[in-house]
Structure formats: structure tokens, C-alpha cells
C-alpha positions in Angstrom: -13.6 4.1 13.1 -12.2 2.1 10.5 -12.3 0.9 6.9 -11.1 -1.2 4.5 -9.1 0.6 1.4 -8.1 -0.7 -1.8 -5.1 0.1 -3.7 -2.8 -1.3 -5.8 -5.0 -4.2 -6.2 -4.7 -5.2 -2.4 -7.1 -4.5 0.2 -5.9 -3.0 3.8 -7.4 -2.0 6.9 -6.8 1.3 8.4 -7.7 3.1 11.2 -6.9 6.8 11.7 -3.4 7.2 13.1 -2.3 3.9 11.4 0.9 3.5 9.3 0.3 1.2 6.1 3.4 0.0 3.4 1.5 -0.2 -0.1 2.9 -0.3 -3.8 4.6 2.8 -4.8 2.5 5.8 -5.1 3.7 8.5 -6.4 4.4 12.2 -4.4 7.5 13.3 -2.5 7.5 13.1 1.6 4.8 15.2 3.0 2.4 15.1 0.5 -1.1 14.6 1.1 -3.1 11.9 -0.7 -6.3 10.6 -0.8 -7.5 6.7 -1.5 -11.2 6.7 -2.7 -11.5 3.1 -3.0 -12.8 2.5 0.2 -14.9 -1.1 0.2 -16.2 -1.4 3.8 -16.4 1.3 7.3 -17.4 0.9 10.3 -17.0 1.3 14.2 -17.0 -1.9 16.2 -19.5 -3.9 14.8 -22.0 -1.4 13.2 -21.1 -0.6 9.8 -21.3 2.5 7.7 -22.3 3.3 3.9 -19.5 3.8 2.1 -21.1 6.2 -0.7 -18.5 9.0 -1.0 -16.8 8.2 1.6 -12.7 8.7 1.4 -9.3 8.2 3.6 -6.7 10.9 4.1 -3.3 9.9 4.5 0.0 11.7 4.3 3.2 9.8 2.5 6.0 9.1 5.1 8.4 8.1 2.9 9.2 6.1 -0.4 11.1 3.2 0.3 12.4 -0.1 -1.6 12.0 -3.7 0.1 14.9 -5.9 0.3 16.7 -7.4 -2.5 15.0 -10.4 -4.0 17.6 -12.8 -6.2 16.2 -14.6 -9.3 18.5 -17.1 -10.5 18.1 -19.3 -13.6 20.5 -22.5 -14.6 19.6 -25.1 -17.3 22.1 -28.0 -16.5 24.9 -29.3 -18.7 24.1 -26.2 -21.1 26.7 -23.6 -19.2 23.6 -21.3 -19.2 23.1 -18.9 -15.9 21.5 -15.7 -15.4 21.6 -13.9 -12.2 19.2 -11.2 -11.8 17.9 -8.6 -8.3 14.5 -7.5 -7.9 13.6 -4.5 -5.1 10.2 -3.9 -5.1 9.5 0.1 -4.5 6.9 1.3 -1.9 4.8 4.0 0.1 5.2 4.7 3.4 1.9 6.0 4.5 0.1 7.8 7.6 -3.6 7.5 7.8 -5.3 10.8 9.0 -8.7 10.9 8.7 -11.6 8.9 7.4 -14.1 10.9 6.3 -16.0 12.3 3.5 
């Protein structure tokens, strides 16, 4: 079975087992969490209300992505700024989908 979650304003599709890297949720390693947004379920190619229907998961981890480097120069004005952007994230395990 399978369905398509939302959270933090993207959409991903998950299966149980699956491991998914979304926008930083918050809980420590371990914890338990549940995504209720869920848009669309189905197996193969019959699909399945979605009325309160949710997905389990368990946080792996919380993790940063790699360093993104912003930098800004006007010419003949000796004006630069240097700046670093890591993005934080969620590590997640999908365990069931259910209600």
C-alpha cells in the first residue's frame, strides 16, 4: 500500500518501510510521529478513501543539508557580504499506513 503525504508544504510518496528526508520536524531520535495530511492511498492501481486515514513514522535522525553560500557584490562600490545557509531536516521511517 501506499500514499501520498503532505508536509512542510511538499508532497511525498511513501510506502511502509520507506525512509523520507522532510523539513525539520521537531522530536528527538526515536520518537513516534504521525502525518495526517495524507492526499491520496492506494494499492497498485485501485485507490482508497482517504477520510481519517494517517501515516506512522518514527524519526531517524535530525540532520542539516550541506552548506549553501550566498554571496552579494555591487561592483566599483567595495561592498561584499558573504553569508552560509544549512537547511535543517527529518530523517524519517515510515511504519504503517493506517487509520
Amino acid at each position: 500500500m501506499f500514499a501520498i503525504v503532505r508536509t512542510g508544504g511538499k508532497q511525498y510518496r511513501v510506502a511502509a518501510g520507506d525512509k523520507i528526508v522532510v523539513d525539520k520536524i521537531d522530536g528527538d531520535a526515536g520518537a513516534s510521529v504521525t502525518l495526517g495530511d495524507v492526499l491520496l492511498a492506494g494499492e497498485g492501481s485501485d485507490l482508497k478513501p482517504t477520510d481519517g486515514l494517517s501515516v506512522a513514522a518514527e524519526i531517524i535522525a535530525q540532520a542539516k543539508a550541506d552548506k549553501v553560500i550566498v554571496f552579494k557584490k555591487r561592483r566599483r562600490h567595495n561592498y561584499r557580504r558573504r553569508n552560509g545557509h544549512r537547511q535543517q531536516h527529518t530523517i524519517l521511517k515510515i511504519v504503517s499506513i493506517g487509520a
